[in-house]
C-alpha positions as a Markdown table, in Angstrom:
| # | Residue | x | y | z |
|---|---|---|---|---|
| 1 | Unk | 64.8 | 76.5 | 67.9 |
| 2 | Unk | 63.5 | 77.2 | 64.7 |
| 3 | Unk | 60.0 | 75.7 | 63.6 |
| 4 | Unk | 61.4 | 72.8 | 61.5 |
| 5 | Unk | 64.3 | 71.9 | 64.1 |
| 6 | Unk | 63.6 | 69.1 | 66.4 |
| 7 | Unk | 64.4 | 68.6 | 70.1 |
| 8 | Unk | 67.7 | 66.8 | 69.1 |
| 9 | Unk | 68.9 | 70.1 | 67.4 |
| 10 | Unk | 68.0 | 68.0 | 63.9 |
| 11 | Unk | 66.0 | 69.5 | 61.0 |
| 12 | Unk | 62.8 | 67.8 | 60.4 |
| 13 | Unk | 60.6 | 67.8 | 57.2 |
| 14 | Unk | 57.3 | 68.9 | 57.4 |
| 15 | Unk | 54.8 | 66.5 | 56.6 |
| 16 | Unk | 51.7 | 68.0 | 54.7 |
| 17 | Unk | 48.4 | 66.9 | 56.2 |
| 18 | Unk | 47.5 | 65.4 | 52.8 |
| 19 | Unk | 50.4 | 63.0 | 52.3 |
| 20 | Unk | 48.8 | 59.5 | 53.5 |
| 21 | Unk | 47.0 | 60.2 | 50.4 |
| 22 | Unk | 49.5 | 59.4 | 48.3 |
| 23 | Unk | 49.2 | 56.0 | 49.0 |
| 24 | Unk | 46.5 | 54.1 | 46.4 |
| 25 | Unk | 45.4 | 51.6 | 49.3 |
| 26 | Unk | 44.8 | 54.0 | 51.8 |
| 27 | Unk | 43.1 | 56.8 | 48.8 |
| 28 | Unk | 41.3 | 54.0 | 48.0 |
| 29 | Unk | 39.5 | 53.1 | 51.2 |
| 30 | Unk | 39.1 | 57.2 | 52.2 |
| 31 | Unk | 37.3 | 57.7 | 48.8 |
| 32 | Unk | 34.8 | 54.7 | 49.6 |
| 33 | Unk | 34.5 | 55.9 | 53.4 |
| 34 | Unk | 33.5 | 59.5 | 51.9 |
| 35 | Unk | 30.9 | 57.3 | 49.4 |
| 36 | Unk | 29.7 | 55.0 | 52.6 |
| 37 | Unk | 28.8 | 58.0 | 54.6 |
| 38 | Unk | 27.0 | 60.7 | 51.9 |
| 39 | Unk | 24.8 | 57.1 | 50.8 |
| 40 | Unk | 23.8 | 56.3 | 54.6 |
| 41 | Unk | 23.3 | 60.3 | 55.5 |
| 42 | Unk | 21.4 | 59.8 | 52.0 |
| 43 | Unk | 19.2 | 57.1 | 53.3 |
| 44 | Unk | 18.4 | 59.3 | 56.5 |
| 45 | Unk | 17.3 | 62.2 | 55.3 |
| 46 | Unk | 15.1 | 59.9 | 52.5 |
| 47 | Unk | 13.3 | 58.2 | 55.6 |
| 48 | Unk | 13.1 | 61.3 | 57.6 |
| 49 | Unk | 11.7 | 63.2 | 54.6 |
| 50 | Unk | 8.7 | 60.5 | 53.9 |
| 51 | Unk | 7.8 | 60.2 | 57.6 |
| 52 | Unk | 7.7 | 63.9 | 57.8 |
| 53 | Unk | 3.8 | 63.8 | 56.3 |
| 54 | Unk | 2.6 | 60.7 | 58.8 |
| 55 | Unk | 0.8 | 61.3 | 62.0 |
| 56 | Unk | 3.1 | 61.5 | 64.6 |
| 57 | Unk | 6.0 | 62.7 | 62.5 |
| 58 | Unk | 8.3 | 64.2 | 65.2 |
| 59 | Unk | 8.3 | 60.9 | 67.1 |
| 60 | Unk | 8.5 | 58.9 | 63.9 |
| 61 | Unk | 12.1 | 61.0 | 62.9 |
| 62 | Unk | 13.3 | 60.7 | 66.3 |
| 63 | Unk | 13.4 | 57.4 | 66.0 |
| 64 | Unk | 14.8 | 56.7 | 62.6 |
| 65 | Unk | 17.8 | 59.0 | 64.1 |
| 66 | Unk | 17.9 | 56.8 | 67.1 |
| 67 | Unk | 17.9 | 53.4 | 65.3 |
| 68 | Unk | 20.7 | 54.7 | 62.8 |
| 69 | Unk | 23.1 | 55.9 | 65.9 |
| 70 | Unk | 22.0 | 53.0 | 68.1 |
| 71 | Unk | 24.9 | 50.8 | 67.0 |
| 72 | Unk | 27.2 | 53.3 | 67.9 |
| 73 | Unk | 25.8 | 54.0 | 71.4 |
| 74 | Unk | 26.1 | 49.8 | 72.3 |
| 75 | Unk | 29.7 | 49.2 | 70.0 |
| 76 | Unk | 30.5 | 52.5 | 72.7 |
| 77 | Unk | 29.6 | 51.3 | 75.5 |
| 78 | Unk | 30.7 | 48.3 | 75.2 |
| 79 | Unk | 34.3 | 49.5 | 74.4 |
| 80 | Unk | 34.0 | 51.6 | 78.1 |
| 81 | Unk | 32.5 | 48.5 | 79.9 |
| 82 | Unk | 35.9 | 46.9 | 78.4 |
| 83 | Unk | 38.3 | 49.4 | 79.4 |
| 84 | Unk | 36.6 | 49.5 | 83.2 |
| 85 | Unk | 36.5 | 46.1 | 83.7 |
| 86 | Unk | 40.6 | 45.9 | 82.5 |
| 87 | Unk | 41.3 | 48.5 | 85.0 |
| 88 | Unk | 40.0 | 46.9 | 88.3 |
């Protein structure tokens, strides 16, 4: 089998990686995702930059990094703690 034949013997199109692009909705939400992102790495490099010069810096940018990934650590565990509890 060639590589645009399928398992049924039946040619298939190739699909470029780029074509759910095409669609205005979903370029729409990608393009403010991509904006989202750069403004919140934005805002951690701003507070990590000014606490830099405190007392205590290292500790200080620790912990700006923590409290920006802290959501993600519970909204994670919480999403395991679901999936264990669904498989007893």
């Amino acid at each position: 089998m060639g590589p645009n034949v399928n398992r049924m013997g039946e040619q298939s199109r190739s699909v470029s990686t780029w074509s759910p692009l095409r669609l205005g909705v979903f370029r729409a939400m990608w393009i403010a995702v991509l904006v989202a992102n750069i403004g919140t790495w934005m805002q951690t490099v701003g507070a990590q930059w000014l606490l830099v010069y405190l007392p205590h810096a290292a500790i200080l940018v620790a912990l700006v990094q923590t409290a920006e990934r802290a959501h993600t650590l519970a909204w994670t565990l919480a999403e395991l703690g679901d999936f264990l509890a669904g498989k007893r």
